[in-house]
N, C-alpha and C positions, 0 to 999 in steps of 0.2 A: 137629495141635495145636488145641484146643477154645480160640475166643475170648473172650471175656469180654462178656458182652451188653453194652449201656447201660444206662446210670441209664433212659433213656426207656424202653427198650424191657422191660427188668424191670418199668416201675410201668404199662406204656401193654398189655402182652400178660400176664404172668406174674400180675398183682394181681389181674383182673377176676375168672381162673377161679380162681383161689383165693378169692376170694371170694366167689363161687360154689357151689363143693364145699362152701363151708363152711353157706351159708345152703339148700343143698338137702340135708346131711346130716343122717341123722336117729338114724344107730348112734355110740353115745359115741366107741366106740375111733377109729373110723372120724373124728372130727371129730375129736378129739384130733392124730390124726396129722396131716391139715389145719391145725389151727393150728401144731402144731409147723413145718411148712413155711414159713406166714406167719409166724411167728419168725423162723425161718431167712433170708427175705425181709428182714424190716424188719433185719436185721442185716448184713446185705450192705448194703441201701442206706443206712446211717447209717454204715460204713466207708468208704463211698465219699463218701458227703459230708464226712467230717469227711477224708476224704485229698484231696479238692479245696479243702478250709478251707485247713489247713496250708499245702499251694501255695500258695496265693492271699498268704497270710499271709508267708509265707518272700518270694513276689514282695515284696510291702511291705514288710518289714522292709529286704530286701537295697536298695529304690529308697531309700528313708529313711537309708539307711548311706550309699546315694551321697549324695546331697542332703545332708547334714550333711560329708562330706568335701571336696564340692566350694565348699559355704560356708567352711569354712576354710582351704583353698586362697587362695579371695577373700580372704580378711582375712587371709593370711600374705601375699599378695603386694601388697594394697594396702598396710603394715605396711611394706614392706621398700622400696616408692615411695619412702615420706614420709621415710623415714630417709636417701633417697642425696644 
């Protein structure tokens, strides 16, 4: 089963020689296919970031759900003090 490189390692190995190939190519087709790969590239690593967004995003929203339920808690049981 084939891994899944890194964000690092896609932009720290994979980026340089693609850009490379591109800035020593000199036949149209030949670079064309080049940038299409570097498409290809920038579209994996803007999936992957916008899928580390989301998490991060889902983390915060879900801490922010606690933090607002556990303030109500506070005020339903100080609430329920004052009354006995």
């Amino acid at each position: 089963m084939k891994t899944k490189p890194s964000l690092e390692q896609l932009m720290s190995e994979r980026w340089p020689k693609l850009k490379k190939r591109a800035q020593n190519e000199n036949n149209p087709e030949n670079l064309i296919a080049v940038l299409e790969e570097i498409d290809d590239l920038l579209f994996i690593v803007e999936m992957r970031v916008a899928a580390q967004s989301r998490r991060t995003h889902s983390r915060d929203d879900t801490d922010s759900r606690l933090v607002h339920l556990e303030s109500d808690a506070a005020t339903s049981d100080d609430s329920e003090i004052g009354s006995q």
